[in-house]
C-alpha positions, 0 to 999 in steps of 0.5 A: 516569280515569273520564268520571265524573271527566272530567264533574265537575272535582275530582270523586271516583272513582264509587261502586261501590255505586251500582248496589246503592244504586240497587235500594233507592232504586227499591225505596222509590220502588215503595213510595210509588208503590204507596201511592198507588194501592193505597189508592184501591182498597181506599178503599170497604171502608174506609169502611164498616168505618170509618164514613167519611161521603161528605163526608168520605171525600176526607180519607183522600186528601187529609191525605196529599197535603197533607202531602206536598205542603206539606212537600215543599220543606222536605223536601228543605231537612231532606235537604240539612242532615241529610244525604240517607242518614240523611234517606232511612232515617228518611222509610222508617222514618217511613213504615213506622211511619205505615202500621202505625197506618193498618193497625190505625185503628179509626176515621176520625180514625185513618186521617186521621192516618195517612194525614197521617203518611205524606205527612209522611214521604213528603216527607222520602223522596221529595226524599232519594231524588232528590238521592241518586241525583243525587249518586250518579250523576254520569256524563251517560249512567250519570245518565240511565241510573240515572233511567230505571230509576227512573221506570220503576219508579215508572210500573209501580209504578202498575199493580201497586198497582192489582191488588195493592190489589184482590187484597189488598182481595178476598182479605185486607183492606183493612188489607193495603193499609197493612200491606205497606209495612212489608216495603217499608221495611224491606228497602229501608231495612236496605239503604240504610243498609249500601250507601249512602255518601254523597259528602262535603261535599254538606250545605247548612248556611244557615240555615233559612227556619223562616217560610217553612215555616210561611207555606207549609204553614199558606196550603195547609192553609187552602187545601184545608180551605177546600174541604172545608168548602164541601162540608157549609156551603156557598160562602158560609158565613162560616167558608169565606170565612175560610179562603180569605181566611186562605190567600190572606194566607198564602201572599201573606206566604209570597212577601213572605218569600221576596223578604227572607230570605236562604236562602228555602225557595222562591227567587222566581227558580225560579217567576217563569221563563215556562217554570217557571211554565207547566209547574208551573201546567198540571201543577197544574191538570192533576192538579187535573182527574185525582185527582177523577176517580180517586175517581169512577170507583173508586167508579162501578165498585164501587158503582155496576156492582158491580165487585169490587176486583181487577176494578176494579184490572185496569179501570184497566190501560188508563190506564196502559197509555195513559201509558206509551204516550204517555210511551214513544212520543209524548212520548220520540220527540217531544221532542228535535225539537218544541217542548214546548208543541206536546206538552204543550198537545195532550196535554192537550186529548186528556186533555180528549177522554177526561175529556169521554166520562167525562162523559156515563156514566150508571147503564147505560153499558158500559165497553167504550163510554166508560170505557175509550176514555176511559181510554185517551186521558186516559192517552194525553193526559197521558202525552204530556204529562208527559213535556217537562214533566217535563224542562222543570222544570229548563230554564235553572235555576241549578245551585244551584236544580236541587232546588228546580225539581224539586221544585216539579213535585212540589209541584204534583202533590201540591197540585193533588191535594188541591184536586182532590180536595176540589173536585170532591168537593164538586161531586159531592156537592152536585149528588148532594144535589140530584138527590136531592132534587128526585126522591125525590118520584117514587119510592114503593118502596124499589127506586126510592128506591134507584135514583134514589139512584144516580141522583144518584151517577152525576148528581154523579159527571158534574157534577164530570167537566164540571168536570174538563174544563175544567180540562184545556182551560184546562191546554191553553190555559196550555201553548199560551201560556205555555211558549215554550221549545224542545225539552227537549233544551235544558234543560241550562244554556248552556255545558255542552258534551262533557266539561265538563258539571257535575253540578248542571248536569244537569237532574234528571228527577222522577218524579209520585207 
């Protein structure tokens, strides 16, 4: 008998296919990963073909983080009654389909839609490719094994999409940026739908929690809109105030529903755990500091130093070279013997080091003097840090709440993305107007008016970065105090010794988009 057998009572002889069905799940991984980060690159030339306003402009990342963050716990519920492999090939098929409208938008509405149409099938995607490979794989070693490759995938797959975005932007289009998903999807789904076969019985078949749903998404969008509209109205406008008042009622009718129903979209118990809950809310804000800071630089680099887009690409490099650093060096070698918060609440203060020497760029600063030491240590930082994060996501969780714990960690990431985003964008933007304003006076050719209104973009940029900072150091801080739990070795439930670990109980690594 197989130790996958030995490993799970009454379990089935493996799947031979496995192995194939791993290549295209990973293969769709690279997809949304490379979605990601290609966009951003290509996001300036698509605003000026587009005619994006500024204010606007954050929209093109956050519909899509939105919608996949909102919709990703309901996501992965549609998998479970579905069943993962038909909910796997329609997320692909969706997905290629949204970047085919994205590829040929002729407005910004357009392209706000079709970025909204692929988060909304990205959280179909991503929680099926997940319970995929944790059904496929049931063997501890072969588990671990099949989800290292796919995390390794999805933290190259960052890297690539920076220089393909640049390359396809400079040489092609930015439209190429959207338009090769589709050979992406296609592979990956024919490929699915021939070698996959799903495990029986493993459909959850209670009902859906459709008020949740609905509480959820509606309390987010509210959310992050609120934000965005403080942007061109300001904080105290009336309509602003409405929509943080409308999200906070929302979601705290959200939680009042999950405490009663009976198969809640969201089970209390998964967030109210102290270590969950520190890990979900320091992951949350930690993205919250990093997305914005994304955006500023892409920008900095192009419009401000005049980088071309595959010179841009290649400028981030160190970054991930710096997460994979941490990730790989300090994070993996450091866990099983530390305790995680001793990881994760200095990961991010180094995150903070480096979001700190982002700060004080200016018109003339050299790259090689403070962007890229600090790229260096922020992806060193939250390298480090992800890592036990990650791992913790699942400590002492029930077998049956393993997808939902997991899941949440994505949830956070894409959420806290879509606030960074809106946030630190309208930081950036007021503090831009304002330098502007109080310094046009000075200027008496059209050079210098030019010159103090790249002033003011370097000025907002370096505003909304002191934010940033304290965002990480308050991360730091709720890491240090919150998470008291061991190392993530741990994290596997109590009793689950050598040949009698269940599968569910096996903590799910899950991989940040």
């Amino acid at each position: 008998m197989s130790e996958t057998v030995r490993n799970v009572p009454g379990a089935a002889a493996p799947d031979a296919n496995r192995w194939r069905a791993l290549i295209f799940i990973a293969l769709a991984q690279l997809m949304v990963v490379l979605d990601a980060t290609i966009v951003n690159i290509a996001l300036p030339s698509a605003q000026t073909d587009l005619g994006i306003s500024d204010g606007n402009r954050q929209w093109v990342v956050t519909a899509y983080a939105l919608a996949f963050g909102g919709l990703l716990l309901f996501g992965g519920r549609i998998a479970d009654l579905w069943g993962r492999k038909r909910a796997f090939v329609v997320g692909l098929t969706g997905f290629a389909a949204a970047s085919a409208i994205g590829g040929a938008a002729q407005s910004g509405a357009m392209m706000f839609g079709a970025r909204a149409l692929q988060g909304v099938f990205g959280a179909l995607l991503a929680p099926a490719a997940l319970s995929l490979l944790a059904v496929m794989f049931t063997d501890a070693k072969e588990r671990a094994k099949a989800f290292g490759i796919y995390g390794a995938i999805a933290g190259g797959g960052g890297a690539v999409g920076l220089i393909l975005g640049g390359f396809l932007t400079e040489y092609l289009d930015w439209r190429w940026t959207f338009f090769v998903n589709i050979p992406f999807a296609v592979v990956a789904a024919a490929g699915a739908y021939f070698v996959i076969r799903e495990p029986e019985g493993g459909r959850n078949r209670s009902p859906l929690d459709i008020p949740g749903v609905i509480l959820s998404t509606l309390g987010l969008v509210s959310l992050v809109y609120g934000f965005t509209r403080a942007e061109s109205d300001g904080w105290s406008d009336v309509v602003t105030i409405g929509l943080f008042v409308a999200s906070a009622v929302l979601l705290l009718a959200f939680v009042a529903t999950e405490s009663k129903v009976r198969a809640p979209l969201l089970p209390l118990r998964v967030i109210t755990d102290r270590n969950r809950g520190g890990v979900y809310l320091s992951l949350g804000l930690a993205i919250i500091a990093m997305f914005g800071t994304f955006l500023f630089l892409t920008y900095y680099l192009q419009v401000i130093k005049g980088y071309s887009p595959v010179k841009t690409g290649f400028a981030f490099l160190p970054m991930i070279a710096g997460m994979i650093t941490g990730s790989t060096q300090i994070g993996a070698r450091l866990m099983n013997r530390v305790p995680a918060r001793l990881l994760m609440g200095p990961g991010f203060f180094v995150a903070a080091v480096g979001m700190f020497l982002l700060a004080q760029l200016e018109i003339g600063s050299s790259y090689a003097a403070v962007v890229l030491p600090a790229m260096l240590l922020l992806g060193l930082g939250m390298g480090t840090a992800f890592m036990p994060a990650m791992s913790l996501a699942t400590y002492g969780v029930q077998p049956r709440d393993a997808g939902v714990a997991s899941a949440m960690v994505n949830t956070s990431q894409q959420v806290g993305g879509a606030i960074g985003t809106a946030l630190l964008n309208t930081i950036a933007s007021s503090a831009t107007v304002s330098y502007i304003k109080d310094h046009a006076g000075t200027a008496t050719t059209k050079p210098q008016l030019q010159l103090v209104q790249a002033q003011g973009m370097v000025h907002g940029y370096a505003s909304a970065i002191w934010f940033a900072v304290g965002i990480l150091l308050a991360a730091s801080a709720i890491a240090l105090t919150l998470v008291n739990a061991g190392s993530p070795a741990g994290a596997a439930v109590a009793g689950s010794g050598e040949g009698e670990a269940v599968e569910d109980e096996v903590p799910i690594p899950v991989i940040a988009h």
